[in-house]
C-alpha positions, -999 to 999 in steps of 0.1 A, spaced: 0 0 0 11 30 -11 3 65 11 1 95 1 10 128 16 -20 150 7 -14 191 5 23 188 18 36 227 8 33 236 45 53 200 55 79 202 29 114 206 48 99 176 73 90 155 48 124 155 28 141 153 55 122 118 62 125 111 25 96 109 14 84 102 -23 47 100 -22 27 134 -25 -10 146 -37 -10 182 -49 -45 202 -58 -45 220 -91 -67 244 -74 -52 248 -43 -8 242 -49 -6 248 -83 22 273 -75 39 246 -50 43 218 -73 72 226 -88 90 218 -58 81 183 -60 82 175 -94 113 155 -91 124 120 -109 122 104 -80 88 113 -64 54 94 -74 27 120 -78 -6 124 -80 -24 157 -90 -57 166 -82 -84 192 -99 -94 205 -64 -132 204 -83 -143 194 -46 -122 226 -30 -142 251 -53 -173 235 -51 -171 234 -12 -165 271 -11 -186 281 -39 -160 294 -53 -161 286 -88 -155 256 -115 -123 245 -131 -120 244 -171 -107 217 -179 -85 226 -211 -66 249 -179 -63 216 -159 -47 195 -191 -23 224 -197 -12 222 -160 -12 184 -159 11 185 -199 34 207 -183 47 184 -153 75 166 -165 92 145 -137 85 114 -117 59 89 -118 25 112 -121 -12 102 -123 -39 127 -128 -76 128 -112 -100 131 -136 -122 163 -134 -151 154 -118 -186 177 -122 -202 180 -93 -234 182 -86 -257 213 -63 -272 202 -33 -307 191 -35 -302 183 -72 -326 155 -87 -317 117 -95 -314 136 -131 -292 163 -125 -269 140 -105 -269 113 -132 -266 144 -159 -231 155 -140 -220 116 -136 -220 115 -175 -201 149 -177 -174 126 -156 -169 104 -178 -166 128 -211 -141 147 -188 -123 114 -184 -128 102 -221 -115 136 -233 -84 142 -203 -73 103 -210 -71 112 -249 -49 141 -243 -29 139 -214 8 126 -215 -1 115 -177 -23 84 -161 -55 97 -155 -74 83 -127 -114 84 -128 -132 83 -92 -160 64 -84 -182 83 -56 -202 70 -28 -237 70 -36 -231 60 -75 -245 32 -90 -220 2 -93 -223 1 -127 -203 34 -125 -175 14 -113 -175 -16 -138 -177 10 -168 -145 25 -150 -130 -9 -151 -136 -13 -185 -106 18 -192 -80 14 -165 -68 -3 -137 -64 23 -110 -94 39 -100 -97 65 -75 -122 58 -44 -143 87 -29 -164 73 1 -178 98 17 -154 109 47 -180 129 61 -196 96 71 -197 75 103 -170 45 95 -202 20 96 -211 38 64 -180 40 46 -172 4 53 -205 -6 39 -199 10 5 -164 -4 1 -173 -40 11 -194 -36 -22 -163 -16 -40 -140 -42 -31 -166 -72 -41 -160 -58 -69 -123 -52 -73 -111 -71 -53 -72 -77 -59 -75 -68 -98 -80 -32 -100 -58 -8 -85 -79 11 -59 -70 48 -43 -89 61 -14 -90 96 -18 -87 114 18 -90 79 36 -69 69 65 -91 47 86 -62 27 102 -87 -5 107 -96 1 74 -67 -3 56 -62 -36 70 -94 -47 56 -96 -33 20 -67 -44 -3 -57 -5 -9 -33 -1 -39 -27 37 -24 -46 62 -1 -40 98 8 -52 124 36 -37 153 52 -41 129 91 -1 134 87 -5 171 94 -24 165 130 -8 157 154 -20 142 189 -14 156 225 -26 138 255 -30 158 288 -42 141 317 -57 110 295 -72 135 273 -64 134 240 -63 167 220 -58 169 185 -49 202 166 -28 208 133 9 211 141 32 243 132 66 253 129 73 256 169 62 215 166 89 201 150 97 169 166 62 163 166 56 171 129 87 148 120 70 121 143 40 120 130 54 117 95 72 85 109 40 71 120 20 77 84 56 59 68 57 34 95 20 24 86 23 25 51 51 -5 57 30 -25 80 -2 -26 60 21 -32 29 34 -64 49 -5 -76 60 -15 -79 27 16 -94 15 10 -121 35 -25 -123 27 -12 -131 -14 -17 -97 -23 12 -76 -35 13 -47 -60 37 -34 -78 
């Protein structure tokens, strides 16, 4: 399994200094702070930040802006999100269903002209059909399940995901770092920003809060811990039979 460290400008002397290869950069949100990890030896995976925008109503990407960004990376091992369309709250089984096609033209059209992997997501809620016609294109497909939801729900969804997948096609939980899940669902890669947080406990209270600058042993530690699990849960699952590349 294969983590990666999501929206790492603020992290970036730590993380070198811990060596670390695996990033996910926004379009959106670090388009100005990719260049310092577009290096031969990192792995790379670039988001839109469609989500970002949408969450702060703050607009839509074009997507002809996103495949000139995407063309213009040149280093390392780089996949590319496909630009989902999203749709408004409160919007009918049509409108969603409207949007869920857009996806796929986005994904048709970015796969056709990008030098890059693109990777299409497959959303919580979407029919599972979604999924197979996914299948049917590539073999790394990007995983949204909801984080917003209690785990009982997210578990639910990727018991059918992974009914599906199983050990065949390459599945990346976007923003997912259950620990207990990853120990039950055959991840090929994850991301989140957990790394960033760090936890405090006073008095068998446990305090969690987004470290700085002034926190830099605990910064470095917590990186340890997000490379220490990536190893372990590689391990599990190689003992299990299931190894990736």
């Amino acid at each position: 399994m294969k983590y990666f460290f999501s929206s790492p400008s603020s992290m970036r002397k730590p993380l070198k200094e811990r060596k670390v290869r695996n990033y996910l950069l926004s379009f959106a949100v670090d388009a100005k702070d990719v260049k310092h990890f577009d290096d031969d030896n990192n792995r790379l995976i670039i988001d839109s930040g469609a989500f970002s925008l949408w969450n702060k109503g703050a607009g839509t990407i074009d997507i002809d802006e996103y495949l000139a960004f995407i063309n213009s990376l040149e280093h390392g091992d780089i996949t590319c999100i496909n630009l989902d369309v999203i749709p408004q709250t409160g919007s009918s089984k049509a409108e969603i269903n409207k949007c869920v096609e857009q996806g796929f033209e986005n994904y048709l059209y970015l796969k056709s002209k990008s030098k890059h992997k693109i990777m299409p997501v497959y959303h919580y809620g979407e029919n599972i059909s979604i999924l197979k016609r996914y299948a049917d294109h590539t073999d790394y497909i990007g995983i949204s399940p909801a984080n917003d939801t209690a785990e009982v729900v997210k578990r639910a969804f990727l018991d059918k995901v992974f009914g599906f997948t199983k050990d065949k096609i390459k599945c990346h939980g976007l923003g997912y770092s259950s620990f207990g899940g990853l120990y039950i669902y055959p991840f090929y890669s994850v991301d989140s920003i957990s790394f960033k947080r760090v936890i405090i406990e006073i008095d068998s209270v446990k305090l969690g809060m987004f470290a700085n600058e002034s926190m830099s042993y605990l910064r470095r530690n917590r990186i340890q811990q997000f490379i220490d699990l990536e190893k372990t849960v590689t391990e599990i699952w190689r003992k299990r039979g299931i190894t990736w590349d």
